[in-house]
C-alpha positions in Angstrom: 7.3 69.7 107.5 5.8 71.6 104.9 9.4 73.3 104.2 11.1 70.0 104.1 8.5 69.1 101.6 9.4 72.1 99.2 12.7 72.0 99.4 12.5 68.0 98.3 10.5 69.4 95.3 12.4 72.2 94.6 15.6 70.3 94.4 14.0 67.5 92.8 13.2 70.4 90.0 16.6 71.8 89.7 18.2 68.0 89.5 15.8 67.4 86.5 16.5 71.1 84.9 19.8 69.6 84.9 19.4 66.0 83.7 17.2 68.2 80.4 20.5 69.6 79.2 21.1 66.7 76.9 24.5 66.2 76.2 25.3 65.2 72.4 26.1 61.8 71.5 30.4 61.8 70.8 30.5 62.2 67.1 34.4 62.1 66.9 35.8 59.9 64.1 36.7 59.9 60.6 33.4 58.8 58.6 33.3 57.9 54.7 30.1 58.2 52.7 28.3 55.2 51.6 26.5 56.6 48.2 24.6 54.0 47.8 22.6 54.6 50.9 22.8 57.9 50.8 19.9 60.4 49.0 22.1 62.9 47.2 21.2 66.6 45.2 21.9 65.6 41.5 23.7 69.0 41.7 26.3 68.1 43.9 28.5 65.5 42.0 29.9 64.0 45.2 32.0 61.3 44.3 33.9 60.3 47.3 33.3 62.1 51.2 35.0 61.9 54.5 34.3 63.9 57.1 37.3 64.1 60.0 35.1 64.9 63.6 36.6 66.1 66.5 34.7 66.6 69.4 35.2 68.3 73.3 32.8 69.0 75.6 32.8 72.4 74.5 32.8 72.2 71.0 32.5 70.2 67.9 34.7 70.5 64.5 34.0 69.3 61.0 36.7 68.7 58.4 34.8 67.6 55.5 36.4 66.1 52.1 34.8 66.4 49.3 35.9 64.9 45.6 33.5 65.7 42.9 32.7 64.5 39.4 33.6 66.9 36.8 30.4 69.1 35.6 28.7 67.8 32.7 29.9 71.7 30.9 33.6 71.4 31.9 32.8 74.4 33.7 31.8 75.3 37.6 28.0 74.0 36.6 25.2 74.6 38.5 25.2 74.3 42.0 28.9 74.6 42.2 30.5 75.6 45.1 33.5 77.5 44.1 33.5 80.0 46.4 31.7 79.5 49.0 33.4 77.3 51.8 32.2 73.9 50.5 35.1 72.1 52.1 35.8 74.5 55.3 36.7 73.4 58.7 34.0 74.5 60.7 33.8 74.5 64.6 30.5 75.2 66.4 29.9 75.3 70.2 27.9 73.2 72.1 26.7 75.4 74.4 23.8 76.3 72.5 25.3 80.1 71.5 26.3 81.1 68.1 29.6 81.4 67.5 30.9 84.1 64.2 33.8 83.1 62.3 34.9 84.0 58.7 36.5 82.2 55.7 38.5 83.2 52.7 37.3 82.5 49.5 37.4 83.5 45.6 35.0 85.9 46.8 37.0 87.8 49.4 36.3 86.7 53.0 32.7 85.5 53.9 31.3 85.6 57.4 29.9 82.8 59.0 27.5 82.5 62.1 27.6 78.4 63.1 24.9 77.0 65.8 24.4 73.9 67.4 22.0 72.5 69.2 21.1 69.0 71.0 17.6 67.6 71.2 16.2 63.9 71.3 19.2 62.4 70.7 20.1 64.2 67.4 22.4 67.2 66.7 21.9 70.3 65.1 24.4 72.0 63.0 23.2 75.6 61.7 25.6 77.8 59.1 24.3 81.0 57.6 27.2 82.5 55.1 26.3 86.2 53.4 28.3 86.6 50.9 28.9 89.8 48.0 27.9 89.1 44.2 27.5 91.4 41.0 23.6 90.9 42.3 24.2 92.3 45.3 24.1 90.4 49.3 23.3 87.2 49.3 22.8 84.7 52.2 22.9 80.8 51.8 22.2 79.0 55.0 22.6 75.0 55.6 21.1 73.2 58.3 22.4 69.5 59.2 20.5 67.4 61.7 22.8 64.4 62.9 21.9 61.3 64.4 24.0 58.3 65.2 22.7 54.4 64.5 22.1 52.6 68.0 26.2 51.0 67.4 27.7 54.3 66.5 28.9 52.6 63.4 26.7 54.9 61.5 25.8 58.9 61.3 23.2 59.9 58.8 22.9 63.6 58.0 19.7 65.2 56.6 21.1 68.2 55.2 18.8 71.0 53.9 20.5 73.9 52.1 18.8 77.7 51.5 19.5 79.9 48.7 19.0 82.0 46.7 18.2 79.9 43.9 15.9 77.5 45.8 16.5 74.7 48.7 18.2 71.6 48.3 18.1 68.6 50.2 20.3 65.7 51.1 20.2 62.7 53.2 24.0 62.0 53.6 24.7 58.0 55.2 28.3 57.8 56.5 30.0 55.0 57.8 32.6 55.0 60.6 36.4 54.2 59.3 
């Protein structure tokens, strides 16, 4: 009796060790910012966004879009991102692992370590770039937490960027096309 009982339990265990493993809500779609919800750096001059999603079980890919307002000096301006991957495809795994990737940029080829996690019904996209300047290594890292409106009509995006020069942060509202 008293095996029975443990084995009950211990499967009952395992079964919920295995309902834990959230999977992530399906993402996939092409989504358009809405500005005027949205709570955007002053230093990134978005204009328009659209982000293309593709998602497997396996993985997730980003293809963001990005059209931005001239800086004010006719130059790259502050916060610019001319270099640096802004508009990259990026494809992170879902199983929790990092995954290394690079990118070629004005700045020779920058590598990229991409992580994603799942937790209370939100998504967690985590890229780190380190990248060469006339300063020496340098390491910028952005962190996205996703989350879907109850309809899946609409993803907001709380980004928070690290560098060098300081942390920015976004709260990017996108609307499903």
């Amino acid at each position: 009796m008293k095996r029975v009982v443990f084995l009950t339990a211990a499967f009952c265990l395992l079964s919920l060790a295995a309902f834990a493993q959230e999977k992530p809500a399906d993402y996939s779609g092409t989504w358009n910012l809405d500005i005027s919800k949205s709570k955007l750096d002053e230093r990134s001059r978005i204009e328009s966004m659209k982000l293309t999603v593709t998602q497997t079980e396996k993985d997730i890919t980003v293809v963001p879009e990005t059209k931005r307002q001239a800086p004010p000096d006719g130059g790259m301006g502050r916060g610019g991102r001319a270099g640096l991957g802004g508009d990259s495809t990026l494809t992170y795994s879902l199983d929790g692992k990092e995954t290394k990737t690079e990118l070629a940029s004005a700045m020779g080829t920058v590598p990229v370590t991409l992580k994603a996690t799942s937790a209370g019904g939100k998504l967690t996209l985590t890229s780190t770039r380190t990248f060469n300047t006339q300063m020496g290594e340098m390491t910028m890292t952005t962190k996205e937490v996703w989350s879907l409106s109850a309809d899946g009509k609409t993803l907001t995006v709380e980004r928070e960027q690290q560098t060098p020069r300081g942390t920015n942060a976004a709260t990017h509202v996108f609307t499903k096309q």
